[in-house]
C-alpha positions in Angstrom: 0.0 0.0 0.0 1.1 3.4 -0.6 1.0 6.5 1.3 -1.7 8.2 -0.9 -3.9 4.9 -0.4 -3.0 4.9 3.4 -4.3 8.4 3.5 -7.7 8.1 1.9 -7.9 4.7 4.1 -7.1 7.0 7.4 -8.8 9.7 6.1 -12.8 7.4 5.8 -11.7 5.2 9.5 -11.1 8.2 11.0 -14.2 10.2 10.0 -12.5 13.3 8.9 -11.7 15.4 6.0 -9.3 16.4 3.6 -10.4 19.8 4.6 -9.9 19.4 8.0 -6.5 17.6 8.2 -5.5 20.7 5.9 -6.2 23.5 8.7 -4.8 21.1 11.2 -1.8 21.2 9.4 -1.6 24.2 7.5 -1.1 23.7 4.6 -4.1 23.8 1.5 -7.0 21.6 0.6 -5.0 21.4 -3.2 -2.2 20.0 -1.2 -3.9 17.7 0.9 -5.8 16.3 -2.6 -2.9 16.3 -4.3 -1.2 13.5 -1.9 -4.7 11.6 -1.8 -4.2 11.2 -5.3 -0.3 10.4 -5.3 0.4 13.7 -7.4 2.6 14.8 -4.9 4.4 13.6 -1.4 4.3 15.9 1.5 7.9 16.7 3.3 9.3 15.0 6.4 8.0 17.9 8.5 4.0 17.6 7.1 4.7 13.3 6.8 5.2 13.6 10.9 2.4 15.9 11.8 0.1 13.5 9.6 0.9 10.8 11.5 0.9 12.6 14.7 -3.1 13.3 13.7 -3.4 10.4 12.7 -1.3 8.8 15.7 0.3 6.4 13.6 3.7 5.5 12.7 5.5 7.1 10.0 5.8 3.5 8.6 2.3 2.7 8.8 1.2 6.0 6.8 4.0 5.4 3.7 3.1 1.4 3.8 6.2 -0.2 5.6 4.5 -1.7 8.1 0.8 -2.9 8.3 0.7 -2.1 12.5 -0.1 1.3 13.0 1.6 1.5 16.2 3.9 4.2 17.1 6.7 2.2 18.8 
């Protein structure tokens, strides 16, 4: 699995929005799209703060690992 599909897949268990993780992070709703679709890749700084929302490993959320636990 890749980190755009992980996304979408955190994004619908979690019950939230691209619109919403955007403000959380701050960055734009584009943004946030363009990683659900795997047009872009957000940096190491953004990658940590989604999976601090997310509270998931950084593995988990690029598709290392299938156990979202942070360790």
């Amino acid at each position: 699995m890749n980190f755009a599909m992980r996304l979408n897949e955190l994004l619908v268990e979690r019950n939230t929005t691209m619109y919403r993780l955007a403000r959380e992070l701050g960055v734009s709703d584009n943004l946030v799209g363009y990683w659900c679709k795997a047009k872009n890749t957000p940096t190491l700084d953004k990658l940590i703060k989604i999976a601090d929302y997310f509270d998931v490993s950084i593995d988990y959320l690029v598709g290392r690992s299938d156990n979202p636990a942070r360790q």
